[in-house]
N, C-alpha and C positions, 0 to 999 in steps of 0.2 A: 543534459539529458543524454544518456548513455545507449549506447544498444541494450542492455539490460534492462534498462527502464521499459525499452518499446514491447521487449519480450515479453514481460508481466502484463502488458497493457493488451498483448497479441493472446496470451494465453485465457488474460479475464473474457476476451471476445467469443474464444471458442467456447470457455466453457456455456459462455452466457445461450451461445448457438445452441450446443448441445443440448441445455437445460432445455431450449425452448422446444426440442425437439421431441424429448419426452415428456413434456406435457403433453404437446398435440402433433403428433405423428406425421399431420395433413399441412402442419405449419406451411403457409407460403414463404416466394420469396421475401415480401416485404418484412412479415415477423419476426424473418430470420436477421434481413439488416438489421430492423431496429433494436433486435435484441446485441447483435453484433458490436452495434456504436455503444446502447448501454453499458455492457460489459466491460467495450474498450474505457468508456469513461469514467465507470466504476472501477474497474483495478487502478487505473490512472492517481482519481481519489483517493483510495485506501492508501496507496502506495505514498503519497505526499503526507496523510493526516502520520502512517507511521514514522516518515521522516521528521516530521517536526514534531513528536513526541520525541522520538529520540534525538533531537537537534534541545527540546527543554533538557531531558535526563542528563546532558552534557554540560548547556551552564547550571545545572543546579549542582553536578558534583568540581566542575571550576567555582563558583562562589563559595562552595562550602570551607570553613575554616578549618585549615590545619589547626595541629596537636602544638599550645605552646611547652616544648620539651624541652625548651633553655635554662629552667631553672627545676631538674629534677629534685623528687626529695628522697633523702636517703634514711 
């Protein structure tokens, strides 16, 4: 887990803050944490489900069969 990991996880936090902010203006502190954690655990999430799509897209173009080009035709 990288510092760039924590960054996307720090950025899903604020955004989730901010969201919560303009819904309701008056939002307390607590709204604001649990909106905060949500965020952090939702970028979290996003961020692993993209990794392991793109962790599949990798062995599926390693498994995929080369061209047999040994015996072209002329």
């Amino acid at each position: 887990m990288g510092l760039l990991d924590e960054a996307g996880k720090i950025a899903g936090a604020i955004a989730a803050v901010e969201a919560a902010e303009k819904v309701d203006p008056d939002a307390g502190l607590v709204t604001k944490g649990i909106a905060a954690v949500a965020g952090f655990e939702g970028a979290g999430k996003l961020e692993s489900m993209l990794e392991k799509k793109d962790d599949e897209k990798q062995e599926e173009a390693d498994n995929a069969q080369p061209a047999d080009d040994s015996n072209p035709q002329t």
